[in-house]
C-alpha positions in Angstrom: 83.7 81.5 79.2 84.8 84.6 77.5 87.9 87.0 78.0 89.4 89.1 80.5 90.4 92.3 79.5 92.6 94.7 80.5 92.4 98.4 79.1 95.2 101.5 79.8 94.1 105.2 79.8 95.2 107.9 81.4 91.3 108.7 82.1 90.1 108.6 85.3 85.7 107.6 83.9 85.0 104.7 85.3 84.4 101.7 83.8 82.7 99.4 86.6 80.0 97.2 86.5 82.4 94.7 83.7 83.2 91.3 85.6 85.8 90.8 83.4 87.5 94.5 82.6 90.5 96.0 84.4 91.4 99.1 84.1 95.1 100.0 84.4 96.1 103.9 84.6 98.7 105.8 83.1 99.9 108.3 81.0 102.0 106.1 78.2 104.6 109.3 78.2 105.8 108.7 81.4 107.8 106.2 81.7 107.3 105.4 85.8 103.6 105.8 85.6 103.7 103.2 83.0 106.0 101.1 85.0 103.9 100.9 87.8 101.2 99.9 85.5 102.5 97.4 83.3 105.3 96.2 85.4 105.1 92.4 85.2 101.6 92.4 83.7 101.6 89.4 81.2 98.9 89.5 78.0 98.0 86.9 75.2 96.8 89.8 73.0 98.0 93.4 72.9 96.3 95.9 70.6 97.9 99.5 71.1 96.1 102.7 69.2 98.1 105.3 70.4 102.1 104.4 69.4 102.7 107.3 67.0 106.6 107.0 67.0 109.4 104.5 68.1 109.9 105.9 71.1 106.1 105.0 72.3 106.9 101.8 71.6 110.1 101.9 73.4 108.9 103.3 76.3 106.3 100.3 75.9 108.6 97.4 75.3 110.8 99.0 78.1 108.7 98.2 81.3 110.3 95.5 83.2 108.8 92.6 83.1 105.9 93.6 80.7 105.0 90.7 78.6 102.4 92.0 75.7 102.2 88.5 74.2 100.5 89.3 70.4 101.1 92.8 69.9 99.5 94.9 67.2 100.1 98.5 66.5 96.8 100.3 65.0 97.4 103.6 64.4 97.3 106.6 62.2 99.3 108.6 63.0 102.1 107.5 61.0 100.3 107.4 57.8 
């Protein structure tokens, strides 16, 4: 029971020791590093903190395969 959940940062703390937590690495402004992160990755439920332009979320949108399923921006920046 439960959810598996996937987090991206471009931190390198770990987060072992969660059964059920992946941790995917990359720096969101680069656009390969993202790639190799998200290529083909496929979510029910995408929450993203840290789009602060349309370009974040093109970069985003743009990896090849990415599938974000829900996705919901929360974010400040903009406001």
């Amino acid at each position: 029971m439960g959810h598996d959940v996937s987090v991206l940062t471009r931190g390198e703390r770990s987060i072992a020791g969660h059964d059920k937590l992946t941790h995917l690495r990359a720096d969101r402004t680069d656009p390969q590093a993202l790639a190799v992160a998200l290529e083909h990755q496929r979510f029910e439920f995408t929450v993203d903190f840290l789009a602060f332009g349309g370009s974040d979320v093109e970069r985003l949108l743009g990896v090849r395969g990415f599938d974000p399923g829900r996705l919901v921006m929360i974010s400040s920046g903009q406001v």
